[in-house]
C-alpha positions as CSV (number, residue, x, y, z in Angstrom):
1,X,134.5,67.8,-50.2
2,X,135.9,68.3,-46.9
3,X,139.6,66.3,-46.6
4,X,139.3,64.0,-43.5
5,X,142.4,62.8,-41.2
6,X,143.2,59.3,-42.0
7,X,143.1,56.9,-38.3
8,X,144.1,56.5,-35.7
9,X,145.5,60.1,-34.5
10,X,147.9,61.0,-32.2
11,X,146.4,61.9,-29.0
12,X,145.5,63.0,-26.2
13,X,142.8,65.3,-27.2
14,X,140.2,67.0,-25.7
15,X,136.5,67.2,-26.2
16,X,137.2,70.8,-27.9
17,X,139.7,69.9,-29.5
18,X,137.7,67.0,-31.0
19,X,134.9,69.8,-31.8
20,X,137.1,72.2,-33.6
21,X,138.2,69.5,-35.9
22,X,135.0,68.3,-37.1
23,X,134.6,72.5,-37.2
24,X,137.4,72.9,-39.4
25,X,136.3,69.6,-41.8
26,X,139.0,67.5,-40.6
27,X,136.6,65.1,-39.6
28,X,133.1,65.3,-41.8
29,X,129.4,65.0,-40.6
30,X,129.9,61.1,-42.2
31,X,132.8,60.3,-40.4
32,X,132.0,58.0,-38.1
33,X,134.3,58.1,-34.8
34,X,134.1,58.6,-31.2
35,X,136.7,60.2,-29.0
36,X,137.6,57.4,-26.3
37,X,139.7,58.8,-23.7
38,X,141.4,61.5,-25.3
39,X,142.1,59.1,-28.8
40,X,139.9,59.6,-32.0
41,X,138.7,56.1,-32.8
42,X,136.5,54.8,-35.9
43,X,133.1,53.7,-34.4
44,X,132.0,50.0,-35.3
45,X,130.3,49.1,-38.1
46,X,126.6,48.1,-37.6
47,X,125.4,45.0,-38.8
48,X,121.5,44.4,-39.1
49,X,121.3,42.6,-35.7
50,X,122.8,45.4,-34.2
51,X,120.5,47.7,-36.3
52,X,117.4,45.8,-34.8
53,X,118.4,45.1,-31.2
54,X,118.7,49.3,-31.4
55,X,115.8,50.4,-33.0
56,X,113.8,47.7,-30.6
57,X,115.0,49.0,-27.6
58,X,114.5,52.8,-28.8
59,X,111.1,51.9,-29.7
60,X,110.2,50.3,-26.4
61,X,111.7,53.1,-24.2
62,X,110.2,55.9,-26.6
63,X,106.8,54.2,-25.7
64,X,107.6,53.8,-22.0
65,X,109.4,56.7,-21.0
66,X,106.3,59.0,-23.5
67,X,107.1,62.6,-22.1
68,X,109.2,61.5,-19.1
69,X,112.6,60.5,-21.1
70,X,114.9,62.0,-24.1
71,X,115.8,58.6,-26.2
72,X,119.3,59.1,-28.1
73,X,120.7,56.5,-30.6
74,X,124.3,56.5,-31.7
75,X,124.5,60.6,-30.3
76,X,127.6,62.1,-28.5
77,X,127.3,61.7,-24.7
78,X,130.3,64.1,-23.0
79,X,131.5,62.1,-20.2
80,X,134.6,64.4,-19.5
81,X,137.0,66.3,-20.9
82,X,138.5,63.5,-23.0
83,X,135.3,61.1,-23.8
84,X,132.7,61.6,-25.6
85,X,131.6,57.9,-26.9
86,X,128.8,57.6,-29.1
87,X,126.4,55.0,-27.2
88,X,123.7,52.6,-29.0
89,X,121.4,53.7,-27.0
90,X,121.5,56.6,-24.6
91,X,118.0,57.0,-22.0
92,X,118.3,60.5,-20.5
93,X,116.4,62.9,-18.2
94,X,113.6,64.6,-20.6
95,X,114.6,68.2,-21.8
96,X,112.2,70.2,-24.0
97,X,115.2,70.9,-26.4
98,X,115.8,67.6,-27.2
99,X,119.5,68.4,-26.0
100,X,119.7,70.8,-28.8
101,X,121.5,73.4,-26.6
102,X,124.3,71.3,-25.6
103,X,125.0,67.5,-25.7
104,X,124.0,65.5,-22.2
105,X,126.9,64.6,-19.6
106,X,127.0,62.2,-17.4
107,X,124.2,63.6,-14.8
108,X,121.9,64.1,-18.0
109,X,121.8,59.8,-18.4
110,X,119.3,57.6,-16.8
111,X,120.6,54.7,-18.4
112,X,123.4,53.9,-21.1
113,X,122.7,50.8,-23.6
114,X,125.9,49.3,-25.7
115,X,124.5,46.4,-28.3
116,X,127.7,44.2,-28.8
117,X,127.6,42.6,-32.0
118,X,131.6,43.0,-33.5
119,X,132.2,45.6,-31.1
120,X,132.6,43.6,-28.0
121,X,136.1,44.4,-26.7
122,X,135.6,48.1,-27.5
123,X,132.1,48.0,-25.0
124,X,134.2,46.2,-22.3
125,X,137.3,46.9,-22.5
126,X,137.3,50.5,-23.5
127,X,133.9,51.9,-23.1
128,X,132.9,50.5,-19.6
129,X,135.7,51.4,-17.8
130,X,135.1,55.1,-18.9
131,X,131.5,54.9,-18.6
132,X,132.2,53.9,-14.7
133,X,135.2,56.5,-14.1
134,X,132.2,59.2,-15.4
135,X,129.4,58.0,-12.7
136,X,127.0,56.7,-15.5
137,X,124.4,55.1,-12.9
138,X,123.3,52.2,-15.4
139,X,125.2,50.6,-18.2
140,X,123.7,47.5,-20.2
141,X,125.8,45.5,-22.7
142,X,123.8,43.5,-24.5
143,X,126.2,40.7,-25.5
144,X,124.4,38.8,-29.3
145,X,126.7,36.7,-29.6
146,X,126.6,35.3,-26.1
147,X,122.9,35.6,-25.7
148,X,122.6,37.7,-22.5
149,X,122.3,41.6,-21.3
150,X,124.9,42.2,-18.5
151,X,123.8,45.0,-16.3
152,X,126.6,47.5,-14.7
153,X,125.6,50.0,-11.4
154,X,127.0,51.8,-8.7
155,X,129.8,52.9,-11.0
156,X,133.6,54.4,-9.3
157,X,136.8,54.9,-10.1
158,X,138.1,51.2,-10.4
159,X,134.4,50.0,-12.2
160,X,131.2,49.0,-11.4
161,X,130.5,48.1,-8.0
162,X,127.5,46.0,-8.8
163,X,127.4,43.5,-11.9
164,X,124.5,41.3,-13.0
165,X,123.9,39.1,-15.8
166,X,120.2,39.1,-17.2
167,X,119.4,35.5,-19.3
168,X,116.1,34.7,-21.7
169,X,113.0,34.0,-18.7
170,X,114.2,37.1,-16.9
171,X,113.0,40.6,-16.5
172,X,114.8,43.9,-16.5
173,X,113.8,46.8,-15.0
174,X,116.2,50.4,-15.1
175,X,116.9,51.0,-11.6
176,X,116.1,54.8,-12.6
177,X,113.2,53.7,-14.8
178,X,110.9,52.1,-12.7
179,X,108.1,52.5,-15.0
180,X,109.9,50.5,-17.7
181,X,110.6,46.9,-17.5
182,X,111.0,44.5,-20.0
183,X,111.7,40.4,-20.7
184,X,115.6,40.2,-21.7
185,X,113.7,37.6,-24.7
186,X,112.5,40.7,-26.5
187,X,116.2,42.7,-26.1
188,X,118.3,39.9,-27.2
189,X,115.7,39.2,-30.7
């Protein structure tokens, strides 16, 4: 059994450098961590609420997006040199592969979906900053606990240019999805 690097480690590392250690078995196919910004951090736990919001929304947008989208769940998005997060949901341009070739970047995502459950200031303070310094065009956190979606777009350096929150009545509808909109009733459970 490979020996794995007890947490946190010192950083800055890079996305190789975070691939050559999982090559070399400091960090096993079971460990479960994301490289935030150049630091190797142990992903949240998932509780069943989490468990369900996710495989909901990959069902619906599986069933939407048919042969037009590539639906990831908890898979390594490379958003540059020093992030490669691991979202709850990731809804990317369709590739025959099935991204088997390489991992999608940030041009590669239609629409990035974080389910906050215990891991709320990792999604906003940690993850959506990143995800807006990387151009991600749509970020959702879907917030359990406070019983709404927030939508992020127009993303820049200093954030999201555009914020929105979604409550139970409304609708949502990916602004690069058009095709695919849904009541925030069945995201939230």
């Amino acid at each position: 059994m490979p020996q794995t690097v007890p947490l946190p480690l010192r950083g800055p590392f890079t996305v190789a450098d975070y691939h050559r250690m999982g090559e070399l078995g400091l960090l096993d196919e079971d460990s479960r961590v994301e490289l935030l910004d150049g630091l190797i951090v142990e992903a949240s736990k998932i509780g069943p609420r989490q468990a369900g919001c996710v495989n909901q929304l990959t069902r619906f947008f599986i069933l939407a997006g048919a042969d037009q989208v590539t639906v990831a769940t908890r898979n390594p998005v490379i958003l540059d040199e020093y992030s490669e997060p691991l979202p709850d949901v990731a809804v990317l341009k369709y590739r025959a592969d099935g991204y088997a070739v390489a991992h999608p970047g940030p041009d590669d995502v239609l629409l990035l979906i974080e389910v906050m459950d215990s891991s709320v200031y990792r999604d906003r303070q940690l993850k959506l900053p990143l995800y807006a310094r990387a151009g991600i065009r749509e970020l959702w956190l879907v917030d359990l606990e406070g019983d709404v979606v927030d939508v992020y777009r127009e993303p820049g350096p200093d954030g999201y240019a555009v914020e929105r929150r979604a409550v139970r009545g409304e609708r949502l509808t990916p602004s690069l999805l058009d095709f695919a909109t849904l009541p925030v009733s069945d995201i939230l459970g």
